[in-house]
C-alpha positions in Angstrom: 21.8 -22.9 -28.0 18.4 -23.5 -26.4 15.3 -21.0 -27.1 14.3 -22.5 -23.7 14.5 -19.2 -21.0 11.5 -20.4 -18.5 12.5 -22.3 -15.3 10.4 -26.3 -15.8 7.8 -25.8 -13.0 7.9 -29.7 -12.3 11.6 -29.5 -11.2 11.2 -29.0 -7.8 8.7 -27.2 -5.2 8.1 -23.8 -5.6 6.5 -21.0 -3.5 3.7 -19.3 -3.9 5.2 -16.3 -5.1 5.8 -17.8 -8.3 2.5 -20.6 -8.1 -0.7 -19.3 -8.8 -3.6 -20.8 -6.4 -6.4 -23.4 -6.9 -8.9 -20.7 -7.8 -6.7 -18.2 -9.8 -5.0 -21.0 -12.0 -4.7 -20.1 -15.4 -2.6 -19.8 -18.8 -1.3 -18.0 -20.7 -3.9 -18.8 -23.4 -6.7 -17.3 -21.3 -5.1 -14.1 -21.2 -6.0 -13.6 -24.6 -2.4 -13.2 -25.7 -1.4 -12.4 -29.5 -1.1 -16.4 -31.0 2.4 -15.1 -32.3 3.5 -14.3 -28.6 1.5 -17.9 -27.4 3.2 -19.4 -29.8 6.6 -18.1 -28.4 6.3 -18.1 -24.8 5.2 -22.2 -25.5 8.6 -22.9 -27.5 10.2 -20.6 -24.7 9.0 -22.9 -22.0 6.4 -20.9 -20.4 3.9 -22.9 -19.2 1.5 -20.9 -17.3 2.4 -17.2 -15.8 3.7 -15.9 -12.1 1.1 -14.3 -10.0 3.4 -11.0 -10.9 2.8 -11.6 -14.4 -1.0 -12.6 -14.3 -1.4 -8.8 -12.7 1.2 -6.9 -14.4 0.6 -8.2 -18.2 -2.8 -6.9 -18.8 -2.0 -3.7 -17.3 1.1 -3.5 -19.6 -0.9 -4.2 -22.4 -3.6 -1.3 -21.4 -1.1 1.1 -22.0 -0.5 2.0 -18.2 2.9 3.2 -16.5 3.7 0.5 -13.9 6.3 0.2 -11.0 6.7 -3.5 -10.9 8.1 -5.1 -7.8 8.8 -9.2 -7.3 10.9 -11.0 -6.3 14.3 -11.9 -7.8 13.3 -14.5 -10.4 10.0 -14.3 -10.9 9.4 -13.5 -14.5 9.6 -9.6 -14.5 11.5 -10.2 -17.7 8.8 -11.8 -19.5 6.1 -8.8 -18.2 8.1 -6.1 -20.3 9.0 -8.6 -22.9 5.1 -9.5 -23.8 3.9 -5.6 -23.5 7.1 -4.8 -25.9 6.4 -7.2 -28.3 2.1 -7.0 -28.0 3.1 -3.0 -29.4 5.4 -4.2 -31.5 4.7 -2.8 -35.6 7.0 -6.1 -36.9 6.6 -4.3 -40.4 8.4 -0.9 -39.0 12.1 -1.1 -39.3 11.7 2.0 -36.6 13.0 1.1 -32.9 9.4 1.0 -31.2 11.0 -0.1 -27.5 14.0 0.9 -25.4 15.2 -1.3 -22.6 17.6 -0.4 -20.0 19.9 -2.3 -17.7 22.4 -1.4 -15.0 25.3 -4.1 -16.3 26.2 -5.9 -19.6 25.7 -9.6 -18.6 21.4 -7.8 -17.6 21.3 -6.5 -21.0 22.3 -9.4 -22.8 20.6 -11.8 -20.8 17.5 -9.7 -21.4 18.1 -9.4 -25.3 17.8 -13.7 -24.7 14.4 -13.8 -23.6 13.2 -10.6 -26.1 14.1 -13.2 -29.3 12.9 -16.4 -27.2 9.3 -15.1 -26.5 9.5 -13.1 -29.9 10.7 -16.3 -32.1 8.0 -16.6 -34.1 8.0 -12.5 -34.8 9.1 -12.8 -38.6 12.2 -10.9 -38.9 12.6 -9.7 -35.1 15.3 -7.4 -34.7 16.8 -6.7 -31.4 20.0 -4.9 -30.9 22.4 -5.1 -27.6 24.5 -2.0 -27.1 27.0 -2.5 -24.3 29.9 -1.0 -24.2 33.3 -3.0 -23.9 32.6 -4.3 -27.8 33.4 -2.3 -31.1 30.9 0.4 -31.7 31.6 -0.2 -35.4 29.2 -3.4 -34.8 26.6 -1.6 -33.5 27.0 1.4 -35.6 25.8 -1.5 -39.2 23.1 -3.1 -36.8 21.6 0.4 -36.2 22.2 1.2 -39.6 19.9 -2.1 -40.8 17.2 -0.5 -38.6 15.8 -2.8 -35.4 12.7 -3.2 -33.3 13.9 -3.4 -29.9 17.3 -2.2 -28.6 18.5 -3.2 -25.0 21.2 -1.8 -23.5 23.4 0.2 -20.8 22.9 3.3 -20.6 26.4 4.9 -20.9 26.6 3.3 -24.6 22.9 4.1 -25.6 23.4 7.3 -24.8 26.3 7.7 -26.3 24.8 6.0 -29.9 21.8 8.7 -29.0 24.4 11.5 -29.2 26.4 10.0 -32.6 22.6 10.3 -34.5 22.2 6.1 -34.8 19.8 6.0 -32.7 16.4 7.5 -33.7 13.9 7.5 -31.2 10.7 9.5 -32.6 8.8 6.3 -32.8 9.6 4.8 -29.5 6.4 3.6 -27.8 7.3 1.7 -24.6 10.6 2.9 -22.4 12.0 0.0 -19.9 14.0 0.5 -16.9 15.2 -3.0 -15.4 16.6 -3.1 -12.3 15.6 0.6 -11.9 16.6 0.8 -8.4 20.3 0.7 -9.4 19.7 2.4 -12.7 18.6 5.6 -10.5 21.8 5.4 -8.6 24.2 8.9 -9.2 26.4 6.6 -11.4 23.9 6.3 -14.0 21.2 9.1 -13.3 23.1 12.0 -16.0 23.1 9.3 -18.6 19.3 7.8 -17.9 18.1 11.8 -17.7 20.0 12.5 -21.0 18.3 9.6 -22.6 14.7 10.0 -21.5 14.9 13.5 -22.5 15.2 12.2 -26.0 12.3 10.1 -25.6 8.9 10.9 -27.5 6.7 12.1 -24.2 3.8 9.7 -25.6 5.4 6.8 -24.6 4.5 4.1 -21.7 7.2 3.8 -19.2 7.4 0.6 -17.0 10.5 0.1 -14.5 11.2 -3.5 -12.5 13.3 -4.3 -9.3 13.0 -7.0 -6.5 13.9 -3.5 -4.2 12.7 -0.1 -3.9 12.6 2.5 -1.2 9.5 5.1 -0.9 11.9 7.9 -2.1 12.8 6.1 -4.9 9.0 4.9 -6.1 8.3 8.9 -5.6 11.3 10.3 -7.6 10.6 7.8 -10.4 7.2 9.7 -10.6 9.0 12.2 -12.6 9.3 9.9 -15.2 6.4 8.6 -15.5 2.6 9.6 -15.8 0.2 8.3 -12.7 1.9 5.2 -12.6 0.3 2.2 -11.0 2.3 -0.2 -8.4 2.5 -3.8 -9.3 3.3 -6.1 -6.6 2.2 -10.0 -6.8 0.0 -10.2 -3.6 -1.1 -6.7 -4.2 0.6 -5.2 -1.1 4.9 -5.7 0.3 6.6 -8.4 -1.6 8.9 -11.3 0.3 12.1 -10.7 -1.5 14.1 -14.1 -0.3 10.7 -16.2 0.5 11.9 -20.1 0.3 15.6 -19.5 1.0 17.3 -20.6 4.0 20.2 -18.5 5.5 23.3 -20.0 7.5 25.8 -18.1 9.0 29.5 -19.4 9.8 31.2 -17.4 12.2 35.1 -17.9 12.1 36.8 -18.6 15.2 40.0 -16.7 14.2 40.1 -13.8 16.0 43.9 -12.5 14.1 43.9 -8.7 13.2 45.9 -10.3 10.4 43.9 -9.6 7.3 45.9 -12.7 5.4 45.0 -15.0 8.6 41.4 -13.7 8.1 41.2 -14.5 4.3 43.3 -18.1 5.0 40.3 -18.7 7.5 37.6 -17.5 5.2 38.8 -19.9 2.3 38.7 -23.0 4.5 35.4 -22.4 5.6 34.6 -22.0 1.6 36.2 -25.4 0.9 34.9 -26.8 4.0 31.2 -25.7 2.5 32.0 -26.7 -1.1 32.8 -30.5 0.3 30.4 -30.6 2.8 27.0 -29.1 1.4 25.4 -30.6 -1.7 24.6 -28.1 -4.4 23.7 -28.0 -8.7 25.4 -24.5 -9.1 27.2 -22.4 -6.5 28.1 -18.6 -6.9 30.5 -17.1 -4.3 30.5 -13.7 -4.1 33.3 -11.4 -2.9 34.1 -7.6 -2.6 36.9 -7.4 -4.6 38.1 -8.5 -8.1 41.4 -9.5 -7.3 40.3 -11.8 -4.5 37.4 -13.6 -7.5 40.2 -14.4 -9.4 42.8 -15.9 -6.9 40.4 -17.6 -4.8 38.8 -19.5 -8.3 42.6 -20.0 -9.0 43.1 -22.3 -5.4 39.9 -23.9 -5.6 41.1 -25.0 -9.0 44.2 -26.3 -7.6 41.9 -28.5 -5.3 40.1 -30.3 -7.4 37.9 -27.9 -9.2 39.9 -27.5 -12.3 37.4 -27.7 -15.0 34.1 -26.6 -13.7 35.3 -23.4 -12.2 35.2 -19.8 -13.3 35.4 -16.0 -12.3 33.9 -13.1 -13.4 34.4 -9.4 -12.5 34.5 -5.9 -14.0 38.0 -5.6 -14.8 37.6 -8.6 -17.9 37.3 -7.8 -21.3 33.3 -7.7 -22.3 34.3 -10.7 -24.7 35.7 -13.3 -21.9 32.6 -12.0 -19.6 30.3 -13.3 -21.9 32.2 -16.9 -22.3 31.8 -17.0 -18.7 28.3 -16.1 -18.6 27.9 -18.7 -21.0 29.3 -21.4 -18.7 27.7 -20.9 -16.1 24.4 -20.9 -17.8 25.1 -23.6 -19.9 26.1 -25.6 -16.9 29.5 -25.5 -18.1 30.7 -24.7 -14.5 29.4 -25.3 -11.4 31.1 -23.0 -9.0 31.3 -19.0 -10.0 33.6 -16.8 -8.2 32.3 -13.1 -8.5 31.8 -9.6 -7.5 28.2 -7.7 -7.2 28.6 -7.5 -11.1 26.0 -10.5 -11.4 24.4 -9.5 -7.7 21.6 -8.6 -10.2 19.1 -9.8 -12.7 21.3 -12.3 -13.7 19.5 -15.9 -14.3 21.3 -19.1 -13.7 18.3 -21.5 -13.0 20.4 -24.1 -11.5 22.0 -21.9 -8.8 20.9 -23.6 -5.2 23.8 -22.4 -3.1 25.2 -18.4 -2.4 28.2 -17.9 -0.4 29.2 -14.5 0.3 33.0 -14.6 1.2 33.0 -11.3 2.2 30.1 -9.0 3.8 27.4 -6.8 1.4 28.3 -3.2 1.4 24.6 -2.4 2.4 20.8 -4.5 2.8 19.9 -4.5 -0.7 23.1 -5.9 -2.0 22.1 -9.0 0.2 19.0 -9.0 -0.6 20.2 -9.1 -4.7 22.7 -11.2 -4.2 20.9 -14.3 -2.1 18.1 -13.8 -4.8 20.4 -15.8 -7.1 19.7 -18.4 -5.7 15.5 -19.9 -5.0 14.5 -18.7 -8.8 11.6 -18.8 -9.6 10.1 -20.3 -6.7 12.6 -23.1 -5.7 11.9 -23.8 -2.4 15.3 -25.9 -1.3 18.1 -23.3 -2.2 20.1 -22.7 0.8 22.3 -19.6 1.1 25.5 -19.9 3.1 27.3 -16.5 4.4 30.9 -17.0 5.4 31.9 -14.2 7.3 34.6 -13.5 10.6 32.9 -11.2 12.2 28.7 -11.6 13.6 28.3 -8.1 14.9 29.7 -7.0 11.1 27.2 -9.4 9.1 23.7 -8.5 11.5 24.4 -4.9 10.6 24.4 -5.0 7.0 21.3 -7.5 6.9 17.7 -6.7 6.0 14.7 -7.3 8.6 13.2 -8.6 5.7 16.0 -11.7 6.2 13.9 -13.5 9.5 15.3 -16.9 10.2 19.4 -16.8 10.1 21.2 -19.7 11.2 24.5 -19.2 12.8 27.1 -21.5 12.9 30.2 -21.9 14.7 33.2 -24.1 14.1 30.6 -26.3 11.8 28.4 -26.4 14.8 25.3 -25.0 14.5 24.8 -22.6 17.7 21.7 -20.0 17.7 18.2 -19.2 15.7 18.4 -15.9 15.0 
């Protein structure tokens, strides 16, 4: 497998999100950078940093608590990766930094880039605890002692509370994607966990999203933290993507008729609009799994996959693999990958069925356009308008609607 995790810059245009200007253009050199970590982020790809990272590394490295907010895919990853490893003791078998993540596929994806950046670390030890694989493995990893552990929270806490996890010498607490991570779902098992934590350490948390409630409650956790953004002020969470809309014209209270007419228009799209990587994302597992099974049956056969919740962790993984590997071109999913999840190639996001709420659109389009790319397109398939403009964000401004392949306002 390739140690390569940064997005080639020359592919394609990018925005200026993710492209420094004229006058700040710099490297990662002149940032004065540990030559172990130059050394990595070079055989990693990283060529020069994001505007997020140019203002967010330094502070990192000063020790600071940060809220870091940028856009979906443009190198938050790397900004707690570089501060982790820059504290890093390489000689101390002792786990010095703690990551969190709200799913498996975040966590290992994460653990990815932490041994790309950190490849020329002698001995680097970073452990994944998720849960869905035998805690026996984890319980002999721990045992071996690590560096770096990144995980869920429901399985690090539970290692916390079977005494395999010390965390005395912990120096530098992650929350990734810490909008969702401060959801009621995981809010017992991220309190249980930080009250373990040394209270020396720095805290940093990342998201594309956050409300003002949030950024004030996650003052509890952290000491005078200071708010990242790349510009310096709000951040353009879907900046270069373009949004379409296709309205069905099958007006049926028949929920079958509905879902017959929302898979033609996903074919129709599939044939009709050129793409690298496609991920179509639907409310419900089942529906993942039968619709990947038809579009097999049409032609997709071998570059087709699903993914959802209700998979073993194992099979996930082989997915996830896939897809980044550019195994398969079309993933059929639920809001499990919605998040963090990096598939460079990804230029096209359909959502079969409408987001439960703003900031589910907002993470799931962001799969598309990463780092930068200018010419992703994201195509909504829904049957009812009303439905869809309800559950958008006024951050989306340009939405194209389209009617029987016709394309018929500006929004």
């Amino acid at each position: 497998m390739s140690s390569r995790v940064a997005h080639n810059l020359s592919s394609q245009p990018r925005t200026e999100d993710v492209i420094l200007t004229e006058e700040n253009k710099t490297d990662f050199k002149s940032m004065i950078l540990p030559p172990l970590i130059i050394d990595g982020l070079t055989k990693a790809g990283f060529v020069q940093p994001s505007p997020i990272q140019l203002k967010a590394i330094p502070l990192a490295r000063c020790g600071f608590d940060l809220i870091v907010q940028s856009k979906s895919g443009t190198g938050k990853t790397c900004v707690f990766t570089v501060a982790a490893l820059d504290s890093l003791n390489i000689d101390s078998r002792r786990l010095q930094t703690l990551v969190l993540a709200p799913t498996r596929e975040i966590a290992n994806q994460i653990k990815f880039v932490v041994e790309a950046i950190g490849s020329q670390f002698p001995g680097l030890s970073v452990v994944p605890l998720i849960g869905g694989l035998p805690l026996q493995k984890d319980r002999e990893r721990l045992m071996e002692g690590c560096h770096i552990v990144v995980g869920t929270p429901g399985r690090v806490r539970h290692c916390i509370e079977l005494g395999l996890i010390e965390l005395s010498a912990v120096r530098l607490f992650v929350l990734d994607e810490a909008d969702m991570l401060m959801t009621p779902s995981f809010k017992d098992d991220i309190n249980a966990i930080f009250g373990n934590l040394p209270s020396s350490k720095q805290v940093l948390v990342c998201s594309a999203t956050y409300t003002s409630d949030l950024v004030t409650f996650l003052g509890n956790y952290m000491h005078n933290p200071t708010y990242v953004t790349p510009s310096g002020g709000q951040c353009s969470v879907l900046l270069g993507l373009r949004h379409f809309v296709f309205i069905s014209t099958d007006e049926s209270s028949n929920q079958l008729r509905k879902l017959a007419s929302k898979e033609n228009q996903l074919m129709s799209i599939l044939k009709s609009v050129p793409f690298s990587q496609c991920l179509v994302f639907s409310n419900y597992q089942t529906r993942a799994e039968s619709i990947c099974q038809k579009l097999r049956r049409k032609g997709w056969k071998n570059c087709c996959e699903w993914i959802a919740g209700s998979q073993n962790q194992s099979t996930r993984l082989e997915v996830y693999d896939r897809v980044r590997d550019f195994k398969a071109r079309i993933l059929l999913t639920t809001d499990l990958t919605a998040r963090g999840v990096d598939f460079e190639a990804v230029n096209l996001v359909i959502n079969l069925d409408i987001p439960s709420d703003p900031h589910t659109y907002l993470h799931r389009m962001g799969r598309a356009g990463r780092f930068g790319g200018q010419e992703y397109c994201s195509h909504i398939s829904v049957s009812d308008r009303k439905a869809f403009e309800s559950s958008r964000d006024p951050q989306i401004t340009a939405l194209s609607f389209v009617l029987a392949r016709k394309l018929v306002c500006l929004a």
